[in-house]
Structures are given as C-alpha cells and as structure tokens.
N, C-alpha and C positions, 0 to 999 in steps of 0.2 A: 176379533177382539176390538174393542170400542177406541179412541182416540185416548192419545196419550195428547197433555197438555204439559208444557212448562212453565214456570214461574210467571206470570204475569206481574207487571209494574203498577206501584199503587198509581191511582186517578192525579193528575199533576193538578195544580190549583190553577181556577181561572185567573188570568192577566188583562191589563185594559189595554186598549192599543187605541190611542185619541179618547174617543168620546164611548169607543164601543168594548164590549168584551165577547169574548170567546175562548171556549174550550182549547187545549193544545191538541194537533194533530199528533194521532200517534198512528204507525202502521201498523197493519192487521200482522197477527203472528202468522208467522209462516206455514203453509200446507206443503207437510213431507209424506211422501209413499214409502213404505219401507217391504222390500221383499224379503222377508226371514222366516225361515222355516225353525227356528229356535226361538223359543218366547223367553228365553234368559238372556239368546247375544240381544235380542228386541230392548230387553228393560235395558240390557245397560248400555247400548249406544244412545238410549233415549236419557240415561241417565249422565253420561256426558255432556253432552246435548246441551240438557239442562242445568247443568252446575259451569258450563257455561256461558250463562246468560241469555241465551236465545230464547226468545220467545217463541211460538211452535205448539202445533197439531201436529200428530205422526199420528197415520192409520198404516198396521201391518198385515198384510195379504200373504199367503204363504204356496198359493196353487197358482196353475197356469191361468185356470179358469177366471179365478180372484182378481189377479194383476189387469186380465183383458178387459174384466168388468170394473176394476177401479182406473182405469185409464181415462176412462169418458168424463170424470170429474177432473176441474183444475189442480193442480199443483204446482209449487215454487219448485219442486227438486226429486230426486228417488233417488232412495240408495235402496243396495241389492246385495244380498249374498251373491254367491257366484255359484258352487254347487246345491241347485235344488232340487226336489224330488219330480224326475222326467223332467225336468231342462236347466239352462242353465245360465246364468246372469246375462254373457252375450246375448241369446235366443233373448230374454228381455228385452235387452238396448236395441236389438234390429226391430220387435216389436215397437218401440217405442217409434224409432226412425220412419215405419214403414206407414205410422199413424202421421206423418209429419212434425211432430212433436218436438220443439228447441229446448227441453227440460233436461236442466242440470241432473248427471246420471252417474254418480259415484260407485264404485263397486266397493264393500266391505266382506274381506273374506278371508276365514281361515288360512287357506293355503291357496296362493296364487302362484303361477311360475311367469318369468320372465315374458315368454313369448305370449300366453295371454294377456298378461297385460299389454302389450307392444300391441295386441289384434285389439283389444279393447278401446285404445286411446286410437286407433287406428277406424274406429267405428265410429266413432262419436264421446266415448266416454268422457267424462269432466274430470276424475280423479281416481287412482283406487288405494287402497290401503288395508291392512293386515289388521284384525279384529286384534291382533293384540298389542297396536298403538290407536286406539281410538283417543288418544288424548292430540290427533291430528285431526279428530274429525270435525270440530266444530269450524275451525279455519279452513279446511278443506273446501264447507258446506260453502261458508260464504263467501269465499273467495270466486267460487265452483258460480253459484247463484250475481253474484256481482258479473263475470263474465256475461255470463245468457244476457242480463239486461243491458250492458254495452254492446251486445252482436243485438238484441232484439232495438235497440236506437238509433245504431248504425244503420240497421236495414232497414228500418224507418226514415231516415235522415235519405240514405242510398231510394227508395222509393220515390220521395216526394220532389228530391232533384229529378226523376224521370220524370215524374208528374207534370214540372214545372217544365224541363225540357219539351215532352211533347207539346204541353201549352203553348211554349213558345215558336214550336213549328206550325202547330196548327195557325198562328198567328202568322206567321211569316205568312204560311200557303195563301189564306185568307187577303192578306193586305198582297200580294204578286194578283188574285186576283180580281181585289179591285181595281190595281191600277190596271190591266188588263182591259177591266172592264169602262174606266174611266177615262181610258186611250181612245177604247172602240167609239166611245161616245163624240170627245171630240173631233176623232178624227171623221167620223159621220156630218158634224156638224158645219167641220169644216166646209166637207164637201157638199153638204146641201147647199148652204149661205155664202160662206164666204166665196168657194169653188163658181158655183151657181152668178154669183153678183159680181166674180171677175170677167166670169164668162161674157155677159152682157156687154159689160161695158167695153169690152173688146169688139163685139160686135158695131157699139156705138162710135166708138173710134175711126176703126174703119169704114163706118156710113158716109161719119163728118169729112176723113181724109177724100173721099172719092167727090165731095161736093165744095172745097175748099177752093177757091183759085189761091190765093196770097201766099206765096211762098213763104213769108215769114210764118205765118198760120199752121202751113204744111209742114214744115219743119216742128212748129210742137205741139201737132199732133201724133209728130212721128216719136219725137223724144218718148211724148206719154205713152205712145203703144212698147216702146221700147223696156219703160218701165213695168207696164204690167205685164209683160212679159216674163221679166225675171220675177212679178209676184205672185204670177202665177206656178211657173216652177219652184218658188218657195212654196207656196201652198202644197203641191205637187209631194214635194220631199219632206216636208212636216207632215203631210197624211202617212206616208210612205213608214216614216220614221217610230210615228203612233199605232200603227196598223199597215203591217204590207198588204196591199192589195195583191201584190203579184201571186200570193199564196191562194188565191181564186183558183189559179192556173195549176196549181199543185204544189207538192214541198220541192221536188225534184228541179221542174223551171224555176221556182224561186233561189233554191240554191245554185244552179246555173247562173242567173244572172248576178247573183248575189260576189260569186269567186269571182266573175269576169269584170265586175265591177269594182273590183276588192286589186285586183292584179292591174286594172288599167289607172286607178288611182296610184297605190302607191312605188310600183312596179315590180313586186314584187313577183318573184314564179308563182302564180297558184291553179291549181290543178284538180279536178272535181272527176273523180271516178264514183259512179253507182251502178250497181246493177238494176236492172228494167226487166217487168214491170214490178214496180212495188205494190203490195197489199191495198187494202183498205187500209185507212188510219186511224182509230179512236178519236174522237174529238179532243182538241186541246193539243194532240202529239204533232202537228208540222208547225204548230206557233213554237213549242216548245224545244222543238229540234232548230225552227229557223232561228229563236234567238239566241242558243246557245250557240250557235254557228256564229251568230256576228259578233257575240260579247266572243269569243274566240281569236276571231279575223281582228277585231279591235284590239285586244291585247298582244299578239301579236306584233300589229305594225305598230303601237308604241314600244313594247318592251324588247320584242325576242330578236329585236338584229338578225333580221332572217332574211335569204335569198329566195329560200321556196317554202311554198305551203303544199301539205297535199290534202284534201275535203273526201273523204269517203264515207259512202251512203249504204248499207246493204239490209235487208230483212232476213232472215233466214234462223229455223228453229223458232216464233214463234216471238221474238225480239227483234227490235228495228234497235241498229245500232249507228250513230254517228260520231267518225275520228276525225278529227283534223290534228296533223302534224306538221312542225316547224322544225329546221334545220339549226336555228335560231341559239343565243347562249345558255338556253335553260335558266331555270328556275333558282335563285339562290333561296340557301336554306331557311332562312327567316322573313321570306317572301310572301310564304303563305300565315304567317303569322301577325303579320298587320294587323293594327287594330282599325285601318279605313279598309279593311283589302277587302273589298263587300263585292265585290263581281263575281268571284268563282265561290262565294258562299251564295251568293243570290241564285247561281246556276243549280246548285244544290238543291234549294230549297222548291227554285220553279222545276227541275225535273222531278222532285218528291210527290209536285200536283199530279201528277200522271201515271205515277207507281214507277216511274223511272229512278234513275241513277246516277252517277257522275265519276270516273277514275281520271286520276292526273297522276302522270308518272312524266321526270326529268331527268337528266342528264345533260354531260358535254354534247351529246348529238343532237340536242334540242327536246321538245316540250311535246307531250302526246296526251290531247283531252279525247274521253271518249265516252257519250252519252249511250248507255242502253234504256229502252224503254218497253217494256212488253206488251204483246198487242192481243190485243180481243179478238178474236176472228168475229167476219159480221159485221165490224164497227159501222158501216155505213162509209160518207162520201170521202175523202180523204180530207178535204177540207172545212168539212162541216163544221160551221160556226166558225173558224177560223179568222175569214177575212172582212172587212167591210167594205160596200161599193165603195171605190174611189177611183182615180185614173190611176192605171201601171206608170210605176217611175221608165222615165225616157231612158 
C-alpha cells in the first residue's frame, strides 16, 4: 500500500531579515515504517497520528520479506505489531539491531504480556503500548524520536572529543619528538663546535704553560686552564643532559651508571637488578626507557622522602618492562591531579611514541612506576639511532 500522509501546514509567508528575505524553514515530515498485518489497526494509528498534528509519511510492510527490503530506506521511527504472520515484532527489533540501526522502535499490540514487554525494552525497544490506547501514540512517537536524536548527538559530541583527544596526542607524540630531535641537534653541535673549540684551546694553554718562565703568567695560565676545565665538563653534562651518550654503550650501562650516579649524589640506597642478556631494542625504546628512568630517579629525590630505590630491567614474553620503586611517602591523592603536574603525563605520552605504556600504583610503602613496551623481534642494534657522538659523562 502507498504512503500514507498527514496534514501538512499551509506555506508560512516570507519575512525580511535586514536587507534580505527568505522562506521559513520548516522540517521535512517524518518517515515512519509501520509493521501491521491489519490495514484497519494501519488506517487508525495513522489516523491518530494525524489528528495529532504530526506531520508524516508512514509506508506499511506487512511480510518478513517487506520489512527487510523496506529497511534499506531511511526512517525517523518504526512501529510494529507484535504478533505477525511467521514472526514476531521482537524478531523485527533484533533485525533492526543486527543492521546497526539507532531507529526509534515502538511496539503497537493487541495483546502484550508483561515479560515481553520487559524482553522488548530489554532489546532495544523505545516504547510499547496496547492498540487500544493509541491515543498515547503520538507522544510516545515523539518523545521515542526526540530520545534517538539526543543519543545520536551525544555520540557525536562523545566522538569528536576522541577525535580531538587523539589529535591532541598525536600532538603531544610529535612535539616529544621534536624536541628529541632538536636536543640531538644541539647536543651534536655542541660537540662538534663548542666541544671541538674547548678542546683546542686546552691544548693552547698547555703549549703557552710549558713555555712561560713568569710566575705571575704561570699562575694565570693556570687559573684559565682551571676554568675551562670546569667548561668543559659543563659542556660534557649539557651534551649528556640533551642526549646521553652513554646509551652508545647500551640501555643496560646507561642505566648502571645512571642509579650509581643517582645514589652517589643524593645518598640515597639505589639498586639496579636486570637480567642479561637483553634483546635487541626497536628504535626509540632505550631513550625512552632511559628517560622515564631519570624523570623517575628525579621525582623521587624531590618528593618521595625515600631511603632506597630499587631500578629493575627484564624482557621476557615479548615485552621490555621497566620498574623503579621507592620506599618513599607515596603519592598524595590530588598529586596526580595537578594542573603543572606534566612529568608523569609527559612519560605517558613519550612511552605512547613506542607502543609502550605507563602504570603508577601508591601507597604508605611507597611509589611503583612501571613502563612496559613491546618489542619487535629483529629490531636491529639496541641503540640504533638512539645516541649522538659526544664524550661519556665522567
């Protein structure tokens, strides 16, 4: 049977708005499915329908075959009898579900009982009601139809924050590896130039010192060798600080020197157990283990009031995981809620570059970070790309 229409509202009259005119917007009448195997309940829910004010197309299907082939067209909504010939309103609404379909789905039926309705609203349904109150159906429709477009904006609204989220990580990733990559640079530069042009003059110092008699002379020559000295081991530790070198040597010595150095500074106990020999590494994975190691070792010897650290390395299943633990006061609960508190979101985001991870669990017994990152077998050298030439910190 052909579409059924309702009342249409007469043509509104054009209005000016400024300078310009236009027609009033009005919405397209509504496209309803109707599954009814009675062309009398048909006319009179559509006669409802229509005596209240809705505007509307309703096409009635009455077969299984009908419903699957009118499915592929749009609609605002579908009401359904419940018992049809060879199936039955549910068998509808799982069709409907199994098509993906978020379409308001009212059931109108004779006789319903308790428990199908209960399994109906339990499926998906919007609404059902008894063919012999359809003077609920119009409210039903739209209240039913108003829902769908508040879940269908939500999950729009709920998408485009993901959208915006991953943007925002990808951003993050990106801007970790510029700087990364803007570290590597200088710290290259250093060591070509600056490294290079302390070197020399070191040499020239000690030429002039061995050819000096004047002892006032001698003395500041000595001064000045004294000072580039220590500018050089700034150089040294600002390469270091930009790009470890010692990661040349691997993750394993760099984190050896790293704790031993970390425990002779602040005195703290710390302690570095791994197991030998480790994998190959993926690229990017021992920068990204050795700096969540030290933004760790760092927070630590500010915050955690700790006697001992313990630094554990191991690979095993296919994952390189790295824990460090502190015995330290733990993490108070609005700690990680900071709005400056960007280190252990930055560990986040630089372990994300690598397909890795980050878990931080606290308590009275202290503070447990633990990076896992999964590994590629094959990856190549452990260090690869990793390090730039520079000298190993003393």
């Amino acid at each position: 049977m052909g579409p059924f229409r309702g009342q249409t509202p007469a043509p509104q009259p054009r209005r000016a708005l400024g300078d310009t005119e236009r027609m009033d917007a009005r919405p397209a009448p509504l496209r309803l499915l109707h599954l009814e195997d009675s062309e009398a309940d048909h006319a009179l829910a559509v006669a409802h329908l229509r005596r209240a004010g809705l505007d509307f197309a309703c096409e009635r299907v009455d077969t299984r075959q009908g419903f699957d082939a009118a499915l592929a067209a749009g609609w605002d909504a579908i009401l359904s009898d419940y018992n049809l010939p060879g199936f039955t309103g549910l068998d509808a609404l799982r069709r409907v579900r199994e098509r993906g379909l978020a379409l308001p789905f009212i059931l109108v039926s004779g006789e319903i009982g308790e428990d199908t309705a209960v399994e109906a609203m339990r499926h998906g349904a919007s609404d059902y009601l008894l063919k012999g109150n359809l003077a609920r159906l119009a409210p039903a429709l739209e209240h039913a139809i108003e829902a769908a477009r508040e879940r269908r904006e939500r999950l729009e609204a709920e998408h485009e924050l993901e959208r915006s989220r991953e943007q925002l990580r990808g951003l993050a990733r990106h801007l970790q590896a510029s700087i990364d990559s803007e570290r590597a640079a200088i710290a290259r530069e250093i060591h070509d130039d600056v490294g290079g042009a302390l070197t020399a003059l070191s040499f020239d110092l000690h030429w002039l010192r061995g050819r000096v008699a004047d002892a006032e002379q001698r003395a500041r020559i000595e001064t000045a060798q004294e000072t580039l000295a220590h500018a050089i081991e700034a150089s040294k530790r600002i390469m270091h600080n930009l790009r470890p070198a010692i990661l040349e040597q691997g993750l394993l010595p760099a984190l050896q020197w790293m704790v031993a150095n970390f425990a002779k500074r602040t005195g703290i106990d710390a302690r570095l157990h791994a197991v030998e020999p480790l994998p190959s590494l993926p690229a990017g994975v021992p920068l990204v283990a050795y700096r969540t190691a030290q933004e760790a070792l760092t927070n630590v010897a500010k915050h955690a009031q700790a006697t001992r650290v313990d630094v554990e390395l191991q690979a095993g299943a296919g994952v390189l995981s790295l824990e460090i633990s502190d015995n330290g006061r733990g993490l108070a609960a609005g700690d990680l809620e900071k709005a400056r508190s960007f280190g252990l979101r930055g560990l986040h985001e630089r372990a994300s570059t690598v397909g890795g991870w980050v878990d931080l669990s606290s308590g009275r017994g202290g503070t447990t970070l633990i990076l896992s990152v999964p590994l590629v077998p094959g990856a190549g050298d452990p260090c690869d790309n990793e390090a730039e030439p520079g000298a190993a910190p003393a």
